[in-house]
N, C-alpha and C positions, 0 to 999 in steps of 0.2 A: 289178673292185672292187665289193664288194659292201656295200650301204649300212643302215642302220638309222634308221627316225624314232621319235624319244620327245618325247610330247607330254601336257604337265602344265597345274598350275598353283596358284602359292603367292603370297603373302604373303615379302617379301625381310626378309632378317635386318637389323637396324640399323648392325650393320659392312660387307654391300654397298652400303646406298644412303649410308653415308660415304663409303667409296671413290670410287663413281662421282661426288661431288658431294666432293669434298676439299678443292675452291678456296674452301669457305665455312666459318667459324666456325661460327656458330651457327645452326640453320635449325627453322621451322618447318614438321614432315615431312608429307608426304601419300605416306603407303603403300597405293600399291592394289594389289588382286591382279591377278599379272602371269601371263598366257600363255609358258608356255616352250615353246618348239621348238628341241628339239637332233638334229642331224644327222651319223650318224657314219658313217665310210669304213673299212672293215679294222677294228671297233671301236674307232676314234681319234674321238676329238670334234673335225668339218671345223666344222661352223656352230651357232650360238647365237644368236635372235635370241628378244627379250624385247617382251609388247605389253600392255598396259593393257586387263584384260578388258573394260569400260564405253567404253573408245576403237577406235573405228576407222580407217585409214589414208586419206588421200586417193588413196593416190599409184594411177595408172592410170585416176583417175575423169574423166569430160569433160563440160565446162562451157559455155554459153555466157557467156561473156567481152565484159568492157566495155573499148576500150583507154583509158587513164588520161592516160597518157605518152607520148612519146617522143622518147629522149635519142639523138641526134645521132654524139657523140660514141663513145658504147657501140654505135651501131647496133644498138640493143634497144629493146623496146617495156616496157613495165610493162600488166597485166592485172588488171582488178580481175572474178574470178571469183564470191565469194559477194555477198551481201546486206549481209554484218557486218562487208566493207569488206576482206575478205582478197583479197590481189593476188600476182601472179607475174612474174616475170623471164621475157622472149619474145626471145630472139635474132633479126634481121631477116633474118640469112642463110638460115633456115630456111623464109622466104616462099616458098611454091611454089603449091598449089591448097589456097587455105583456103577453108572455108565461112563464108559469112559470113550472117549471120540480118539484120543491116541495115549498109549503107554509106551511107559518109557523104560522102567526095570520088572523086576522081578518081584520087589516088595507092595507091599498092599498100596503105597502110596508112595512115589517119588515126586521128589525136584522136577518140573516140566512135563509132568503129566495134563492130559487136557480132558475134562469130563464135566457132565451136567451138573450144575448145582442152582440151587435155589434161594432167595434171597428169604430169610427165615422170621428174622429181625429188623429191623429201621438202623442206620446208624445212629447213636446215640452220645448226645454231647462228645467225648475224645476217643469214643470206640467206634471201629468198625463196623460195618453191619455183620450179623451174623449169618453163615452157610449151612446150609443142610443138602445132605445127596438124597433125602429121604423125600423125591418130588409129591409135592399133592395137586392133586386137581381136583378143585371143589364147583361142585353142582348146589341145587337148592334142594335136595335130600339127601345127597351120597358125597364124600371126599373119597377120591385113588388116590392111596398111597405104593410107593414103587419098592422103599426098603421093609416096610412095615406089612408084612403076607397076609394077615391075620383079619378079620372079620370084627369089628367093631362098633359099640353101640352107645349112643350117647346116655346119661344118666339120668338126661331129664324121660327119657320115653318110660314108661309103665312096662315090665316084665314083661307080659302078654304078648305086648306088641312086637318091641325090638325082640322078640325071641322068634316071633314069626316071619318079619322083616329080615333076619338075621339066615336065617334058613333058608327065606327065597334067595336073598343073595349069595348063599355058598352051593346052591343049586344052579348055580349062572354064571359065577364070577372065573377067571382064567385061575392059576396058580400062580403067576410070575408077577402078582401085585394084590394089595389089600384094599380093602376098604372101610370106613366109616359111617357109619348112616348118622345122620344128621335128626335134631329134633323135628325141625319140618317135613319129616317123613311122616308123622303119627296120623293125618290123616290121608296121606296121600294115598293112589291109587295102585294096585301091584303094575300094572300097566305102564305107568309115568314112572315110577321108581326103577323097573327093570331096560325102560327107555333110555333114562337118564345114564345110568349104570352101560347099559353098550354105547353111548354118544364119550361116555368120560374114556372106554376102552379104547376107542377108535381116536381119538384122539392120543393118547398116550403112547399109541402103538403109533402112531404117525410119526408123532414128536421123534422116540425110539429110531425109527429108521433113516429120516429123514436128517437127522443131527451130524450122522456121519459124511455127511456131504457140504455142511456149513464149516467155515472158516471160524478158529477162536475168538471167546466176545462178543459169539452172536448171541442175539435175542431171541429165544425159540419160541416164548411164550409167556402174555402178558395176564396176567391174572387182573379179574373187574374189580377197578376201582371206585373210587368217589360214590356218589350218590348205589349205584347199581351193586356194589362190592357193601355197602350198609343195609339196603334191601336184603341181600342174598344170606347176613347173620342176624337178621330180625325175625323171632318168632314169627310167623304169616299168623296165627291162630289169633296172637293178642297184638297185633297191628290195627286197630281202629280206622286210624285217619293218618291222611298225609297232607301236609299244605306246604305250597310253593309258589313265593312270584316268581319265579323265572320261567317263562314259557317252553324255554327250550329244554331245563329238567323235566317241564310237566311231560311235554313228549316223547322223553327221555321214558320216561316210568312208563308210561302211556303203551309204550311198546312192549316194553320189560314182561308187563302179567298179560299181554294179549298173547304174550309166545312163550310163558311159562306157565305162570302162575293164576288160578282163578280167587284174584283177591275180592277176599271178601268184604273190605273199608270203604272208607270216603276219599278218595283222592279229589281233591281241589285246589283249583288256579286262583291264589290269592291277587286281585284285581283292585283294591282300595288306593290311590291314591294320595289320601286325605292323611293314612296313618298306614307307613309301609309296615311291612309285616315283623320288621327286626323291634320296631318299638311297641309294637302290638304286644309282641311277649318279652319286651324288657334285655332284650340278648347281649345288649352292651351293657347292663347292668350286672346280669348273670355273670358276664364272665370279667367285670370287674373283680365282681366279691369274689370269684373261682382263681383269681391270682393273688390274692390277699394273704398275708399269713395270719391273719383273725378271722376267725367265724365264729360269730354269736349264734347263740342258741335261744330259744324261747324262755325258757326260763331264766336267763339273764347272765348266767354259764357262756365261758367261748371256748376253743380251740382255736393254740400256735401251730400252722404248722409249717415243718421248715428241714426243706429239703438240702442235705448237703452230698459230699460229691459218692460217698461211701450207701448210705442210707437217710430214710428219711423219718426225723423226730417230730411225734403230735403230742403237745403238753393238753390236759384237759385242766380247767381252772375255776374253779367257783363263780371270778369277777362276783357280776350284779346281785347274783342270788344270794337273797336274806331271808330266804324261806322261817318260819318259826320251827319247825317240824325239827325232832332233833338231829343229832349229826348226820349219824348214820344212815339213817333213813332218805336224809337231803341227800348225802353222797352216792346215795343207791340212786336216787331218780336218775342224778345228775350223770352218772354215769353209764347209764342205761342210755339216756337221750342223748350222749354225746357217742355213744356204741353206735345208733342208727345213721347219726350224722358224718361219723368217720369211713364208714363202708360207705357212704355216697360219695362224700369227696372222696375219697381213692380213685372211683368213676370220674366222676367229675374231671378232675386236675390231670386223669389216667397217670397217678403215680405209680411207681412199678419198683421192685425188687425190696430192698430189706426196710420192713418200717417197723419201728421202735412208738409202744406209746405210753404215756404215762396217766395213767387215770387215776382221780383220786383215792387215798389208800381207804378201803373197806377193810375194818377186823374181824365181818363176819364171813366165816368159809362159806356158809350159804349166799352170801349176797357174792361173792367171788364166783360163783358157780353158775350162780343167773347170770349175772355180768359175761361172761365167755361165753354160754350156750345163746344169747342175746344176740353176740357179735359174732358168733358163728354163721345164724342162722342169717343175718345181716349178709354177713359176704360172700354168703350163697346165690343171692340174688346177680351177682355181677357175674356175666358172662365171661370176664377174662378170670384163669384159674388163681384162686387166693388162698393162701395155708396159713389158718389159724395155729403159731405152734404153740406158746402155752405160757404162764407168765414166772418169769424168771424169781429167783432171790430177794429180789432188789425190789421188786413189786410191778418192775416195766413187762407188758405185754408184747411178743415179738409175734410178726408175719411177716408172709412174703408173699409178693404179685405179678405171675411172668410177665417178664416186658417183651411187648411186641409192639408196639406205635412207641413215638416220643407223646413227653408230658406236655400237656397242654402250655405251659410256657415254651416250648419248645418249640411247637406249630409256630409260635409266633416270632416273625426276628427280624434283623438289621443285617443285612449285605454287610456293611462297613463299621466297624464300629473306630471310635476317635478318641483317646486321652485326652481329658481335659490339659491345657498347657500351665 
């Protein structure tokens, strides 16, 4: 599979930033210019994610943390990470070997205790971001993990390999942290792998020391975002080409593989002014249809789909198709081609945690059988973790998608928003 990254950025049309904000009358708008990064597979549009050039993410940065709360009940703690009084959701099961910069009692976790945490998750619509004491520091072959001691191998490597890569690293690594080797280790070099592995050490062990001298709320450590943080969880193997108008990404990247990475693609500075590069490939159409809750399918078939505050519902529907072919048989296509096209939106839209789907009812267990090993094999391809769990009673097909960015409507928003009077 060979992949393409196009990376822009505009100014959204006034019928996108309706779409994404639909739930409101009247609004007073705040359009900024927005980073696009579109990611394509076999020239298919897999991922769209949109970022506020003047804004940057939290998510993977590490804080010392004040604890605030904690609720009993939830067996969670609450985190107040900045100065401006912004706090996080901490799961207690998650206690394993935190650093702490000051304690306070005797229990594993008190009211005003101050210790490293990590931003794990994005805030999402009326929740908190989520904390983890589990820090990682990720390279472009290896993650350190600081709770998690254990040697770890990603699923896409071939046995062979990770089992070799695996052993150079437990032949190298300290005891007082773990690691994970990364896909983009399969070709690498033992050299640049055991490199990488003492730069994330020394780092780690910095952080480590140096923490106890910083004031709570500080910022110890940003983890790469935008354009270079998308590079760094992009297979390098099936990276093709990269195009960008903006000069100052391209220099950006430009540096990026002269000091890590020997990429083996096309990187190019898209220079046309005649036809910028967002209509080139249609980007404000893409992510029209990617806010829509219909998606037509080829066969004349669409998918609803329609996210609410709990989970999110995909109805699949015959519509257009009058195939001759009889029921069953049309219901198998149509359900097969709407399998392929739900694991992409899920990408696409980056929906995330519980989705409900209803595809149309098949009486054959066989064709049932195809049907989920189809959609299996579909949401295998997405790099964020997806669990096929199995199809209920009732004939609905349940999954779930960890959330870790917001939904693509979510990228997009209004400062203000205003009640119609």
């Amino acid at each position: 599979m060979k992949k393409k990254l196009v990376l822009t950025k505009k100014k959204l049309s006034p019928e996108l930033l309706m779409l994404a904000n639909s739930f409101t009358h009247r609004m007073e708008m705040s359009n900024p210019e927005y980073r696009i990064t579109a990611v394509y597979e076999d020239d298919k549009l897999a991922d769209l994610f949109l970022t506020p050039v003047n804004q940057e993410s939290i998510l993977g940065n590490i804080y010392i943390g004040k604890v605030t709360n904690i609720v009993k009940n939830l067996n969670a703690a609450f985190i107040q990470f900045s100065g401006n009084g912004e706090q996080g959701y901490y799961p207690m099961e998650q206690l394993k070997h935190p650093l702490f910069t000051k304690k306070i009692g005797k229990k594993p976790l008190c009211i005003g205790d101050e210790l490293l945490v990590q931003i794990e998750k994005e805030a999402m619509k009326t929740k908190d971001p989520y904390l983890t004491t589990n820090l990682n520091f990720t390279g472009n072959y290896l993650v350190l993990t600081t709770e998690n001691l254990r040697t770890g191998v990603s699923k896409k490597l071939d046995k062979e390999t990770g089992t070799r890569i695996k052993k150079l690293i437990e032949a190298n690594k300290r005891e007082e942290y773990g690691v994970i080797v990364r896909t983009n280790a399969k070709n690498a070099a033992d050299y640049d792998i055991l490199q990488e592995l003492k730069d994330l050490e020394q780092e780690f062990i910095h952080l480590k020391e140096t923490s106890i001298h910083k004031t709570c709320f500080s910022l110890l450590y940003c983890q790469e975002h935008g354009i270079l943080k998308t590079l760094q969880d992009l297979d390098m193997d099936s990276l093709a080409e990269i195009v960008t108008d903006d000069a100052s990404v391209f220099k950006e990247i430009t540096a990026y593989y002269k000091g890590n990475i020997n990429f083996k693609g096309n990187l190019r500075l898209y220079e046309d002014d005649m036809l910028p590069l967002h209509k080139l490939y249609n980007l404000e159409g893409e992510l029209r249809d990617a806010l829509r809750e219909r998606v037509w399918l080829k066969s004349g078939a669409y998918l609803i789909i329609q996210p609410t505050e709990a989970l999110t519902v995909i109805d699949v529907n015959s519509g257009k198709n009058i195939a001759k072919k009889s029921s069953g048989e049309n219901f198998k296509k149509i359900n097969l081609e709407a399998a392929k096209e739900i694991a992409r939106q899920l990408r696409l839209r980056n929906i995330s945690g519980i989705c409900i789907v209803d595809f149309i009812n098949m009486k054959s267990k066989e064709d049932e059988e195809e049907l989920m090993h189809t959609f299996r094999m579909e949401l295998k391809k997405d790099p964020v973790a997806t669990q096929l769990i199995d199809i209920t009673k009732l004939g609905l097909v349940e999954l779930t998608r960890k959330k870790v960015k917001k939904t693509l409507r979510e990228q997009i928003y209004f400062q203000k928003s205003i009640d119609e009077s």
